[in-house]
C-alpha positions as CSV (number, residue, x, y, z in Angstrom):
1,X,-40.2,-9.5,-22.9
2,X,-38.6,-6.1,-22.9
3,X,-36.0,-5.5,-25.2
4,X,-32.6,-4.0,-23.7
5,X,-31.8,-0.1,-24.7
6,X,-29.1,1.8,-25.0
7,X,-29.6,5.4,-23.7
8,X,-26.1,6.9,-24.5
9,X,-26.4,10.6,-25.6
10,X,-28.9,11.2,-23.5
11,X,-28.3,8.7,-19.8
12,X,-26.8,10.8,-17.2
13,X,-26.1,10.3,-13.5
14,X,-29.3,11.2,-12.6
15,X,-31.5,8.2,-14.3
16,X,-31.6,5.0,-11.6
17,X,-32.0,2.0,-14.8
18,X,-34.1,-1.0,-14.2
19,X,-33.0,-4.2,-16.0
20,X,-35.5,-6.0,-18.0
21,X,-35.6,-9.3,-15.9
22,X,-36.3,-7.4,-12.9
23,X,-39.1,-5.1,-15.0
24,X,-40.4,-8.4,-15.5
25,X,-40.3,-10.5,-12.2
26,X,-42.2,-7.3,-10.6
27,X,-44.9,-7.5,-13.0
28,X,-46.0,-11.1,-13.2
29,X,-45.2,-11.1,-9.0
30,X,-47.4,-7.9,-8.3
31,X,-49.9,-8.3,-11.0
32,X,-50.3,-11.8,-10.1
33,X,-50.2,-11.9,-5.8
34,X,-52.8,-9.1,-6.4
35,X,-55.0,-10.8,-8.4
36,X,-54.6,-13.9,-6.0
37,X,-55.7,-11.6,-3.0
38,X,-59.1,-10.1,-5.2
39,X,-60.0,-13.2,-6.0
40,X,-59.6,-14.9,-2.7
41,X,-61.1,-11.8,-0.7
42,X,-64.2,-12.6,-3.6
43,X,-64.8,-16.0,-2.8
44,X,-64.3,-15.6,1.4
45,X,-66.7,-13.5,1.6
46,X,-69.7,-14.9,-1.5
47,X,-69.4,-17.8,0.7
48,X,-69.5,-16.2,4.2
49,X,-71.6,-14.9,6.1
50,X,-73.5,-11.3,5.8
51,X,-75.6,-10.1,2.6
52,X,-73.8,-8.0,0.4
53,X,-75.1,-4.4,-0.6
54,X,-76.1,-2.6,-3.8
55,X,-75.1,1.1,-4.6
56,X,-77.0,1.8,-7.5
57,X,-77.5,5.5,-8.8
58,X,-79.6,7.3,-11.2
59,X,-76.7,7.3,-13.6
60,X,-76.9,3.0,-13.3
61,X,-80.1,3.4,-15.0
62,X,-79.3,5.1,-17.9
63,X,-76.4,2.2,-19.1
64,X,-78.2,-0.9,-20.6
65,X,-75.9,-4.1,-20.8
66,X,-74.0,-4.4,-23.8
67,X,-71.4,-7.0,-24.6
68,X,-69.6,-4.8,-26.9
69,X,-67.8,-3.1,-23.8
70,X,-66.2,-6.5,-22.9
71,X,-63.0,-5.3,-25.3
72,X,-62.6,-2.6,-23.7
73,X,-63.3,-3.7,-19.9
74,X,-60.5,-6.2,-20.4
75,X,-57.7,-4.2,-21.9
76,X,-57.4,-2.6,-18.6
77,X,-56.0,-5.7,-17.4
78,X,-53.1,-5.6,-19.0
79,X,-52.8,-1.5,-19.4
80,X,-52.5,-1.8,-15.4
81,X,-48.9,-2.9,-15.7
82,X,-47.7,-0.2,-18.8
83,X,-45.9,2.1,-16.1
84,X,-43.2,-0.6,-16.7
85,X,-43.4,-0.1,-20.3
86,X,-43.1,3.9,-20.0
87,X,-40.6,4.1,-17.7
88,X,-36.8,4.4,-18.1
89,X,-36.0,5.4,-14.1
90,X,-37.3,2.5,-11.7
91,X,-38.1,4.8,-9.0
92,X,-41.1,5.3,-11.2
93,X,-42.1,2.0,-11.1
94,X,-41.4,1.7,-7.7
95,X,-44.0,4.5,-8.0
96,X,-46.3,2.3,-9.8
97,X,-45.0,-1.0,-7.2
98,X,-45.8,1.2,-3.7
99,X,-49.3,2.9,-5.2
100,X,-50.9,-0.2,-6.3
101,X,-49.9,-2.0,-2.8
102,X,-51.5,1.3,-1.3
103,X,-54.7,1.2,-3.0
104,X,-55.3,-2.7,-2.1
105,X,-54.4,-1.9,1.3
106,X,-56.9,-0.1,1.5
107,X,-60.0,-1.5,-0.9
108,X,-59.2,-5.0,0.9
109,X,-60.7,-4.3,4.2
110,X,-63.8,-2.5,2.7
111,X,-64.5,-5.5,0.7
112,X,-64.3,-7.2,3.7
113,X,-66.4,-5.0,5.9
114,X,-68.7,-3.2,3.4
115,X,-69.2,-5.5,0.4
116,X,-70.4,-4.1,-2.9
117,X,-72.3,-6.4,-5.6
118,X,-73.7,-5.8,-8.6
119,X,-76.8,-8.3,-10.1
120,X,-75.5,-10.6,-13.0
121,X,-77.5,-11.9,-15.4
122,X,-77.5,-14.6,-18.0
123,X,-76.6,-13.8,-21.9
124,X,-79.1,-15.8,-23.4
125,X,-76.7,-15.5,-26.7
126,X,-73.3,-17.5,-28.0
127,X,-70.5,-16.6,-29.7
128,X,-66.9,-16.0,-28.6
129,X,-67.4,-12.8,-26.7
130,X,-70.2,-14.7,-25.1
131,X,-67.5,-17.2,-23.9
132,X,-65.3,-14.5,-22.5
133,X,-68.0,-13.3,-20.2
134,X,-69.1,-16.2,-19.0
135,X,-65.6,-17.6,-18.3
136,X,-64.6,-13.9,-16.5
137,X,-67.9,-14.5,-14.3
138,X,-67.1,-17.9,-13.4
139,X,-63.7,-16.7,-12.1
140,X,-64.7,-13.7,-10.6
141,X,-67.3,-13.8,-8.0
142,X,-69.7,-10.5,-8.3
143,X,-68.6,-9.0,-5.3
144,X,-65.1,-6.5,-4.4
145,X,-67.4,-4.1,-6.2
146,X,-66.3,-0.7,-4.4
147,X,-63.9,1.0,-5.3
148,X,-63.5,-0.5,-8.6
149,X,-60.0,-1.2,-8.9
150,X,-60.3,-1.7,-12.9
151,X,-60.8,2.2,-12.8
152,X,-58.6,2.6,-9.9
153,X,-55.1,1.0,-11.3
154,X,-56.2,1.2,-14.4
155,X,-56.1,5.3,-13.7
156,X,-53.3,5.2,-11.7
157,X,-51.2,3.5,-14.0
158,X,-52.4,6.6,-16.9
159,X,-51.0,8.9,-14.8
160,X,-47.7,7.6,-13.9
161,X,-46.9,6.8,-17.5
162,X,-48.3,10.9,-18.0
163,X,-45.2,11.7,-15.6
164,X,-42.7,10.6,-18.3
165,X,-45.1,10.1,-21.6
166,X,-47.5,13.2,-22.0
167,X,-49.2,11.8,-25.0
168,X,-49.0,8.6,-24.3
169,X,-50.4,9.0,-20.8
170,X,-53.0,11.4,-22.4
171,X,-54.1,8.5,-24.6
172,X,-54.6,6.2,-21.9
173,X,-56.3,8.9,-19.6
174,X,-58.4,9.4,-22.0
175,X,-59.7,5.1,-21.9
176,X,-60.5,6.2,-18.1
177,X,-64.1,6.9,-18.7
178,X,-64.5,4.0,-21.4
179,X,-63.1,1.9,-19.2
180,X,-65.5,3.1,-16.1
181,X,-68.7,2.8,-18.6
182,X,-67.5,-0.7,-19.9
183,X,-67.5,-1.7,-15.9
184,X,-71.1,-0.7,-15.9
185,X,-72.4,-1.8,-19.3
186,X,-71.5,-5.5,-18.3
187,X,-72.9,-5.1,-15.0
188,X,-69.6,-5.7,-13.0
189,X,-70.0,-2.4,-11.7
190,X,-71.9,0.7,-10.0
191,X,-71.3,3.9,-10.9
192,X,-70.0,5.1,-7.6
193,X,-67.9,2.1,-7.6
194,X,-65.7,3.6,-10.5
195,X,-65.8,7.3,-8.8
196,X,-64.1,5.4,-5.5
197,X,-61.6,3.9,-7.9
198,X,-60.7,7.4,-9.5
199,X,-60.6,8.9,-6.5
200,X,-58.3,5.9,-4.6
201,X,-55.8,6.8,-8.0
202,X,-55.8,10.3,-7.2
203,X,-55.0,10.0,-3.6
204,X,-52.3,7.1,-4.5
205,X,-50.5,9.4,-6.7
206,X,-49.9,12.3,-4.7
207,X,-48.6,10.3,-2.1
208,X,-46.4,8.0,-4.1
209,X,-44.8,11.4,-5.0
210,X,-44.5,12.4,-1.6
211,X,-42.5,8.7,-0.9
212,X,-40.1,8.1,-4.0
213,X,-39.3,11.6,-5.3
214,X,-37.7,11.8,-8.5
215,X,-35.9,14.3,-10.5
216,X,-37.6,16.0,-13.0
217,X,-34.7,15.1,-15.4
218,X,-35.1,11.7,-14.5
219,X,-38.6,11.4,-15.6
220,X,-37.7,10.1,-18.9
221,X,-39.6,7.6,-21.5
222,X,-38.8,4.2,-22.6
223,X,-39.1,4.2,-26.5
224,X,-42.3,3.7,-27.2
225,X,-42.1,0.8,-29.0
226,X,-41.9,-1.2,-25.2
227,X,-45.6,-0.5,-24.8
228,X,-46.0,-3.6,-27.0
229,X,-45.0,-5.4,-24.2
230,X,-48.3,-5.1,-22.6
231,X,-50.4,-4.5,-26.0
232,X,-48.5,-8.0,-27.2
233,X,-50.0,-9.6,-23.6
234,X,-53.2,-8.8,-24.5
235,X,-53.7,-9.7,-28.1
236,X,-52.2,-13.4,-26.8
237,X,-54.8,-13.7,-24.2
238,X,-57.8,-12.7,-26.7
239,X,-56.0,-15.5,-29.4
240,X,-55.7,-18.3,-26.8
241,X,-59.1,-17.5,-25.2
242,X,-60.2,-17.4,-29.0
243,X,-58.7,-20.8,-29.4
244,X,-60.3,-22.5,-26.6
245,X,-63.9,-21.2,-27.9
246,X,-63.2,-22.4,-31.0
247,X,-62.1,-26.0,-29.7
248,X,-65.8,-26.1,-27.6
249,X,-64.3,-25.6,-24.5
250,X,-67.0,-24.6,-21.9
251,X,-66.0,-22.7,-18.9
C-alpha cells in the first residue's frame, strides 16, 4: 500500500491529489481486467479457427534462448503500474489509465485478426527458474504476439514516470531494450513484435498529452520511496512462486 504524504511547502492550487485507496483500486482494476482480456483473447483464438503466423527476422536469429532473461522479462509486469508510484497529480495517472486502455484498444483486434506466435520449446532442465517458465507458459498461450505489450506498457509506463521523475524515468527507459531482448531470449517474442510495442507507446503518449493536459508545475514526483510499492509486489510474487517450487508444486 501507498503510504499517505504530506506536501505542505511545496502543494499549491495547481496539483489535482490522488488518495491512496483510489491509486490502489485503479491498479489492481486496470492491471487486472487487462490481463483478463490478453489472456482470454489468447485462449479464443489457440483454440479457434485459422493458423497463426510467424514474423521472424534476421535479428531473431542472432538471440539464442536463455533462461537468465526470465528476471528481467517479469519485472515488467509489475514496472507497468509505477506511473502510480511516480505521480503526485492524478491527471498523470489518468495519463497512464487512458494510454494503456488506448493501446489494448487497439492490439486486441490485431490479435484477433492478424495473430502472431512464436515456437516454444521444452527446457529439458529443473530448478526454480525452470518452474517459473513453465508455469508462465501454461498460463499464457503463445499467441497475442504483435505488438508486444510487455514492451509496449512497459515503455509507456517509463515515460510517464520521465514526465515527473527524469532519473527515475531514465532508469526505467533504459530496462526498455532489456526488457525487449528478454521477450526474445525466452522465445515469447519476435523482434518486430517489441518494435510494434515501442512504437504503440510512442503514439499513446503523445496523444494522452493531447487528452489530459497538465501543468508543467503540476508534474511533480511522489517521494521516491513509493516506488517500493511496485518493487515490494514483485519481490512477493518471486518469494511465493519460490515457495510453491520448493513445496513440489507442479504447474
Amino acid at each position: 500500500m501507498l503510504v499517505e504524504t504530506s506536501y505542505d511547502g511545496w502543494m499549491n492550487d495547481e496539483i489535482e491529489p490522488m488518495s491512496v485507496p483510489t491509486r490502489v483500486g485503479w491498479t489492481i482494476g486496470l492491471m487486472g481486467g487487462l490481463m483478463a482480456v490478453y489472456l482470454a483473447v489468447g485462449w479464443l483464438r489457440i483454440r479457434g479457427d485459422g493458423v497463426p503466423v510467424m514474423v521472424p527476422t534476421r535479428v531473431d536469429g542472432w538471440v539464442p534462448f536463455s533462461l537468465d532473461w526470465l528476471p528481467v522479462y517479469l519485472l515488467m509486469l509489475p514496472m507497468s503500474w509505477a506511473p502510480v508510484c511516480a505521480a503526485a497529480d492524478q491527471r498523470v495517472v489518468r495519463r497512464w489509465i487512458v494510454g494503456v486502455v488506448l493501446m489494448y484498444a487497439v492490439s486486441v483486434p490485431v490479435w484477433l485478426v492478424w495473430p502472431v506466435t512464436v515456437p516454444r520449446f521444452p527446457v529439458a532442465d529443473s530448478g526454480f527458474w525452470v518452474f517459473t517458465l513453465n508455469l508462465m507458459r501454461a498460463t499464457d498461450p503463445p499467441i497475442n504476439c504483435l505488438p508486444s505489450m510487455h514492451v509496449a506498457v512497459a515503455m509507456f509506463a517509463a515515460l510517464l514516470v520521465r514526465q515527473v521523475d527524469r532519473a527515475v524515468g531514465g532508469m526505467l527507459l533504459a530496462m526498455i531494450p532489456l526488457i525487449w531482448y528478454a521477450t526474445m531470449a525466452l522465445d515469447q517474442h519476435w523482434f518486430v513484435d517489441g518494435l510494434a510495442g515501442m512504437m504503440l507507446a510512442l503514439v499513446a503518449v503523445r496523444l494522452t498529452r493531447r487528452l489530459i493536459p497538465v501543468p508543467s508545475c503540476a508534474l511533480v514526483a511522489l517521494p521516491r520511496s513509493a516506488h517500493l510499492c511496485w518493487l515490494a509486489p514483485f519481490g512477493a510474487a518471486v518469494g511465493g512462486l519460490y515457495g510453491l517450487w520448493a513445496l513440489g508444486w507442479v504447474p
